[in-house]
C-alpha positions in Angstrom: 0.0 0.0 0.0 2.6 2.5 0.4 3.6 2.2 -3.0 0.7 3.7 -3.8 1.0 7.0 -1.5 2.7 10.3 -2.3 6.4 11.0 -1.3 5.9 13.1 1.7 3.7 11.0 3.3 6.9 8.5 4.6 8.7 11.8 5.8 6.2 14.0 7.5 5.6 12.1 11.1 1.9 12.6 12.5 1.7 16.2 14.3 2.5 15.4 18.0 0.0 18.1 19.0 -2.8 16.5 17.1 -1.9 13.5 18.4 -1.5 14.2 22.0 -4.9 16.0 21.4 -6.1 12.5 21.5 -5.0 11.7 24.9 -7.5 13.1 28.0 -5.4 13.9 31.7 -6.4 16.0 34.6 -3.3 17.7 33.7 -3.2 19.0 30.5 -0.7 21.5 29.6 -0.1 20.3 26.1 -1.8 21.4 22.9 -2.8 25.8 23.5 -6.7 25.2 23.2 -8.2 28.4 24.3 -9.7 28.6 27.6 -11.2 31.8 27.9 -13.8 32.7 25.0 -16.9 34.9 25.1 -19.1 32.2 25.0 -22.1 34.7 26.2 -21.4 36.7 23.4 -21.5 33.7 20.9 -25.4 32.9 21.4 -26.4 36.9 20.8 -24.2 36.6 17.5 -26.5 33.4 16.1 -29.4 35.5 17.2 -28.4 38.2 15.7 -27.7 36.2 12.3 -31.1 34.4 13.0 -33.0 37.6 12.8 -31.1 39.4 10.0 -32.7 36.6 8.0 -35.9 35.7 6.6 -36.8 32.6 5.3 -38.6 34.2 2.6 -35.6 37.2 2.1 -33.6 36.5 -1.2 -30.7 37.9 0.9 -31.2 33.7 2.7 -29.8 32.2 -0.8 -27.7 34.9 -1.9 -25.6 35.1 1.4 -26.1 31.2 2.3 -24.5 30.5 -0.9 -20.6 30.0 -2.3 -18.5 33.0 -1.6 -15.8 34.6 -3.2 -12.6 33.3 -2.8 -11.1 35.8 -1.1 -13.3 36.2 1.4 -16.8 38.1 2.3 -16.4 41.9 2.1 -18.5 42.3 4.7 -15.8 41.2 7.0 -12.7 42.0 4.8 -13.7 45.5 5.5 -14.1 45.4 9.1 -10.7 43.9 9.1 -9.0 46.3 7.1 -10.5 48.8 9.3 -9.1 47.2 12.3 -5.6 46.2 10.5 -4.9 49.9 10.8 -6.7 51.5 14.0 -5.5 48.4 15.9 -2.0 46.9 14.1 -0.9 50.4 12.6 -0.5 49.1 9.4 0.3 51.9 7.5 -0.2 49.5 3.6 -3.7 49.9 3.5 -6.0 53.0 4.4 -8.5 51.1 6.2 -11.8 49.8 5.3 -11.4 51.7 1.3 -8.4 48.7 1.4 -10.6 45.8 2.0 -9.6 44.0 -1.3 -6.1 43.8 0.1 -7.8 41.7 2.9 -7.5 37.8 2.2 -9.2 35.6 4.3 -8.4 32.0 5.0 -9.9 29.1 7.0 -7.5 29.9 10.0 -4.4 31.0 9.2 -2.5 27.5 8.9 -4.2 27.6 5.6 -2.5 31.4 5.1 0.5 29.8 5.6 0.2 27.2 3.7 -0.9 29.2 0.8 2.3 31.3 1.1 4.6 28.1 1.1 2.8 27.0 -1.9 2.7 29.8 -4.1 6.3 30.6 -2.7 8.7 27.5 -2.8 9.9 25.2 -5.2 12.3 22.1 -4.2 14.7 22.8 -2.5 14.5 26.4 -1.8 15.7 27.9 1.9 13.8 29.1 4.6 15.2 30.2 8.0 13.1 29.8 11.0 13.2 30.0 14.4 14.9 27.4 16.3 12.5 25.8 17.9 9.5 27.1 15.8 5.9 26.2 15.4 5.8 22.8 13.9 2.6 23.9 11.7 5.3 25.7 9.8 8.2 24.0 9.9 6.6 20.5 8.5 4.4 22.1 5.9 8.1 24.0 4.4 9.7 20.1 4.1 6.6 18.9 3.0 6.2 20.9 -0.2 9.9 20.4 -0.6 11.6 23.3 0.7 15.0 23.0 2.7 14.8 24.6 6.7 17.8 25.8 8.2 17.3 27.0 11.7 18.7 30.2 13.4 19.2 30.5 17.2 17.1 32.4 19.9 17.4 33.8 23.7 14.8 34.9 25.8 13.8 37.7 23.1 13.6 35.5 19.9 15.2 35.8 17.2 18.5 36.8 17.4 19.4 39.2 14.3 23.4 39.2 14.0 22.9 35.4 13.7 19.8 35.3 11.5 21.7 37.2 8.8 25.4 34.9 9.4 22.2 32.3 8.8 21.5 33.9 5.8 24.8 34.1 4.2 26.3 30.6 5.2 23.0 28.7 4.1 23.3 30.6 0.5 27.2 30.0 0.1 26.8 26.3 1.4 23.5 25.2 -0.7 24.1 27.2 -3.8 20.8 28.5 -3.4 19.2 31.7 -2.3 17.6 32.2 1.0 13.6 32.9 -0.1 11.7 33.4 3.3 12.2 34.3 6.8 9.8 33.2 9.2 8.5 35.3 12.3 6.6 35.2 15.3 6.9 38.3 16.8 4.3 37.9 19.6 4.5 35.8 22.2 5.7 33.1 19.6 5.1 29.4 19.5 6.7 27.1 21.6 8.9 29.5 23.4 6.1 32.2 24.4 9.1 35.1 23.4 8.5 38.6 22.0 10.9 40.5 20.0 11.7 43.9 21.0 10.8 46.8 18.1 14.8 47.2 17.4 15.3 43.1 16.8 12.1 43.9 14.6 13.6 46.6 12.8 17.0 44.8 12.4 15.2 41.9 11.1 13.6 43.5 8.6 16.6 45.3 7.5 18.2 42.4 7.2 15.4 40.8 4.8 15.3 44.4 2.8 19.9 43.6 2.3 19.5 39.9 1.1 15.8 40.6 -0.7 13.9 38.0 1.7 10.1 37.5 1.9 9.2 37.5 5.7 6.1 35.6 6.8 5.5 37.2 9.6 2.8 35.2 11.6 0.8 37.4 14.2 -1.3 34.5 15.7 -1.0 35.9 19.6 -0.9 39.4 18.2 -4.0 40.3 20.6 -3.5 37.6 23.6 -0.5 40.4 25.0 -0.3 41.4 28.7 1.5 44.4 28.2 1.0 47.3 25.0 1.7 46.0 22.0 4.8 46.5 20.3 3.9 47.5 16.2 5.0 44.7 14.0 7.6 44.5 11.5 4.8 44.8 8.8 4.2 48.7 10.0 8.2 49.1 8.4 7.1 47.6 5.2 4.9 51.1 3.7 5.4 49.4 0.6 4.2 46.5 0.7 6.9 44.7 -0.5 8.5 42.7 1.6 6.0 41.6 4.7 4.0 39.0 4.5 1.4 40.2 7.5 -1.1 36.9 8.9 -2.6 36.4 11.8 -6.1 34.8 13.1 -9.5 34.7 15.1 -9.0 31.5 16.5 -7.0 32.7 19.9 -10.2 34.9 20.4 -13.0 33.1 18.9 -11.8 29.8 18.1 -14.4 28.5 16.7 -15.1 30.4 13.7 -11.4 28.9 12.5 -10.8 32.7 10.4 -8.0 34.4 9.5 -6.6 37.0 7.6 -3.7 38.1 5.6 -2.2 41.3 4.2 0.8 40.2 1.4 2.6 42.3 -1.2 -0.2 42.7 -3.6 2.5 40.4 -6.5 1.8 37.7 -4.1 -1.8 38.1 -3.6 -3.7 37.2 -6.5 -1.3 34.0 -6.4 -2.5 33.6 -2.7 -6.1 33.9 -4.0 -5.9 31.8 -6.4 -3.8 28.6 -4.5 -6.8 29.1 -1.7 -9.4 28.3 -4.9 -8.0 24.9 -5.1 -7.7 24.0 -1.6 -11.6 25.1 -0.5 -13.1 27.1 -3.4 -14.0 29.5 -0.5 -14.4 29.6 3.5 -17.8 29.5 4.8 -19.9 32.4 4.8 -22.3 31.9 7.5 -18.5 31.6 9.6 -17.2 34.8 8.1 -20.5 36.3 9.1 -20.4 35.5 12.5 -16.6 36.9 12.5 -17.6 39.9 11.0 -20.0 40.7 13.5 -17.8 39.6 16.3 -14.7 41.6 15.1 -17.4 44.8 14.4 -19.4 45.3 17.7 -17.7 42.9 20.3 -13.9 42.0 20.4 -13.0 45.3 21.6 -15.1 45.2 24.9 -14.1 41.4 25.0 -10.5 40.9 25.2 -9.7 42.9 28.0 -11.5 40.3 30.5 -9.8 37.4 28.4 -6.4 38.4 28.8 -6.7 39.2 32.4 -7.8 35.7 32.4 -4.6 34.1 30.8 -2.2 36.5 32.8 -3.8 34.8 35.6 -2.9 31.4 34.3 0.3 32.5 33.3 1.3 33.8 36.9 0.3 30.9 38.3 2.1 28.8 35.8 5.5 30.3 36.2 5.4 30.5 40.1 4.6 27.4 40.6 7.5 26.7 38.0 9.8 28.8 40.4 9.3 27.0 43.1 9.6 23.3 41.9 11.4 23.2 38.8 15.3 21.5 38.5 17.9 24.2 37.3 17.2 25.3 33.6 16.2 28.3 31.3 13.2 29.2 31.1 10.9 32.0 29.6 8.1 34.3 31.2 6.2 35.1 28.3 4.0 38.7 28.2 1.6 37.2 26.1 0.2 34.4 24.3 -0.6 30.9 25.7 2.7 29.0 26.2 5.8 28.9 29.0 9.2 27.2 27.8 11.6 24.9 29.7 14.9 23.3 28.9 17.0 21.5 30.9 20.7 22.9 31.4 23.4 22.3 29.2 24.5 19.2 27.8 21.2 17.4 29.2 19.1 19.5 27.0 20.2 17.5 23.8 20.1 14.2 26.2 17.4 14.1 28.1 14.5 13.1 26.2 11.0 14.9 27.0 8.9 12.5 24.7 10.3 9.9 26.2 9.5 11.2 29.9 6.0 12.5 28.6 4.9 8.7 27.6 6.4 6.9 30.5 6.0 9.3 33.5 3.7 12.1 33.1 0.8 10.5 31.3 0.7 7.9 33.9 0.6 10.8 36.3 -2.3 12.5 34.1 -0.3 15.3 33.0 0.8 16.3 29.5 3.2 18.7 28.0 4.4 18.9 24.2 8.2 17.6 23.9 10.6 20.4 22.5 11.3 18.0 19.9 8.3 18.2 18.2 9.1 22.2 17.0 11.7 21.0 14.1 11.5 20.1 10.9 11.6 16.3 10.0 14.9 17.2 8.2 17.1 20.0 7.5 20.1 22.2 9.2 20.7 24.3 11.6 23.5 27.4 11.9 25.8 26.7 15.2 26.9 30.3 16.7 29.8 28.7 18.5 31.5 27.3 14.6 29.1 30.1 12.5 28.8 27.5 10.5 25.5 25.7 9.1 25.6 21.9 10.7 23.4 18.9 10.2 20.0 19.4 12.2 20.6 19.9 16.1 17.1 19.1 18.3 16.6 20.5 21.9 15.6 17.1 23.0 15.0 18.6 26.4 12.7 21.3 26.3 9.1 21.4 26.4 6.4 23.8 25.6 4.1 23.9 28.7 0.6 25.6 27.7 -1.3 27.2 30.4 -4.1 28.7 28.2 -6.9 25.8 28.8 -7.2 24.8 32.6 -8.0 26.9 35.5 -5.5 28.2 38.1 -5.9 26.2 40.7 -5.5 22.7 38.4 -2.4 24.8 36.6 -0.9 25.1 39.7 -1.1 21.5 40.9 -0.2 20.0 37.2 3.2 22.4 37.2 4.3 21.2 40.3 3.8 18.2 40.0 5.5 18.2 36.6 8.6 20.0 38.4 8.5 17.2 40.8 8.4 14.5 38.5 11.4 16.4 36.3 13.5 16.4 40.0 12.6 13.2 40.2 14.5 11.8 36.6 16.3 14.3 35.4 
């Protein structure tokens, strides 16, 4: 039978999210499903919907009906409106913008559409190291070659993202084509770049003519004010590929939205028509609704919620956790752990998460799930791009889905258990 399968389907593993989705624990610090939502809000939104229609209303089977591609103007426009009052983006002029808006079903699809319009075997793209395995697979999977680029406690670190750059272009023969970026509160290591790594970054694209895919997924899940994104440097609209997503806020309307240089766009559009023809319209309804007259009043009470979760997260991390780094993330849904030195390429957290913590109802995602099936990765200590090197012994620890008090107890028993066989 496996004759009969395409390629990629022997090299790209099963998501370890999805499949410790699966698995049900007391404990569960593993995939970021979003525990605070608006779910009072939802219900007026159907009924709202439900008396904007009329059964006997043409508007039923004109609106109830395939959409266009790029999404429903409706909610392109609201979007664009926000995309500048909110994000500062200073490409578009607001709502008069709205065909710049695409919309996607969530924006893993945006990505994906930006890989596939984008790469051709064997191209480079630089990511994080770790980075969000959603992105990383998908780049091997329609062929392209990853080479990672170290980070601290801020992300991305610039002077070695462009030593990346060069090294991966003299030793493949190829050019680098996109960097990737999570700029907020990124995915695993919960980090957020400071506006002068931004600006550095993207000066570093604009030298070496890089697309960056910059991927604003926790963009509104931040503690603290929000630092304007690389896209706000990029008043061209040239360079920045700008996506982020509604289903942090409003997960289950699965939405999300892209602004792209506009040479890129009609390719994006046009990819998306042979994935799903269109996204739903009765979902992009509900979002546009959402985005229009609630989400502003909304999020204030939902992120006080997850800095809750957060604080309770990291101090009971404090307090119980071997010797190791760490992050304390001002945003987003996700604290990161490694163990010290040599052990963090030794000890192996997948290992530890099927034979000790499930059997302890607890669950975390193993670091070694954030890289690529195959690739390389640039070593600051040679500057030179090596064979793959995995943090076997870190792990993302999500704190976004239970409440404090079960947070609390699952981290400390976690940093009990990691005493225990570390």
């Amino acid at each position: 039978m496996r004759e009969i399968l395409a390629n990629w389907t022997q090299k790209i593993p099963e998501s370890e999210i999805r499949r410790l989705l699966k698995s049900k624990t007391k404990y569960y610090l593993a995939g970021g499903l979003p525990g605070n939502l608006p779910t009072e809000i939802f219900p007026e939104i159907l009924r709202e919907l439900a008396d904007y229609y009329d059964a006997e209303d043409q508007r039923i089977v004109n609106e109830f009906q395939y959409g266009q591609t790029a999404g429903w103007p409706g909610l392109r426009k609201v979007l664009a409106e926000r995309l500048v009052r909110k994000d500062k983006l200073n490409c578009i002029s607001g709502e008069a913008d709205w065909e710049k808006v695409l919309i996607s079903t969530g924006s893993q699809q945006a990505v994906y559409l930006a890989l596939d319009i984008l790469i051709n075997p064997g191209d480079i793209v630089v990511t994080p190291s770790p980075a969000y395995l959603g992105f990383v697979t998908t780049v091997v999977k329609v062929g392209g070659h990853v080479v990672t680029a170290p980070t601290d406690s801020e992300g991305l670190i610039p002077e070695y993202v462009e030593d990346t750059i060069i090294k991966a272009e003299k030793k493949f023969g190829r050019k680098v084509k996109i960097l990737y970026v999570v700029e907020d509160s990124d995915n695993p290591k919960g980090t957020t770049l400071p506006f002068k790594r931004r600006q550095q970054l993207f000066e570093i694209a604009e030298r070496h003519d890089v697309i960056v895919i910059c991927d604003a997924a926790y963009k509104e899940m931040q503690f603290e004010e929000r630092i304007p994104s690389m896209k706000t440097l990029d008043k061209d609209n040239e360079r920045v590929i700008y996506t982020s997503s509604s289903s942090k806020e409003a997960a289950p309307i699965r939405i999300g939205y892209s602004v792209m240089p506009e040479y890129l766009l009609f390719e994006a559009e046009k990819s998306k028509g042979y994935l799903d023809l269109c996204t739903p319209t009765l979902t992009q309804r509900f979002a546009e609704i959402y985005y229009d007259k609630y989400i502003d009043s909304e999020l204030p009470k939902i992120i006080q919620k997850y800095k809750e979760q957060k604080d309770a997260a990291y101090n009971a991390l404090l307090e119980t956790f071997p010797d190791g780094d760490y992050t304390n993330p001002s945003g987003g849904f996700f604290i990161w752990y490694q163990a010290k030195g040599e052990k963090a390429y030794t000890f192996d957290v997948k290992k530890f998460n099927q034979d000790v913590l499930l059997p302890n109802e607890i669950l975390v995602v193993p670091g070694s799930a954030f890289y690529p099936p195959s690739g390389h990765s640039y070593d600051p200590e040679a500057r030179e791009i090596e064979p793959l090197k995995i943090i076997k012994g870190g792990m993302r620890i999500g704190y976004s889905l239970l409440p404090k008090d079960l947070i609390d107890a699952g981290v400390r028993k976690l940093g009990k258990l990691l005493s225990e066989n570390q």
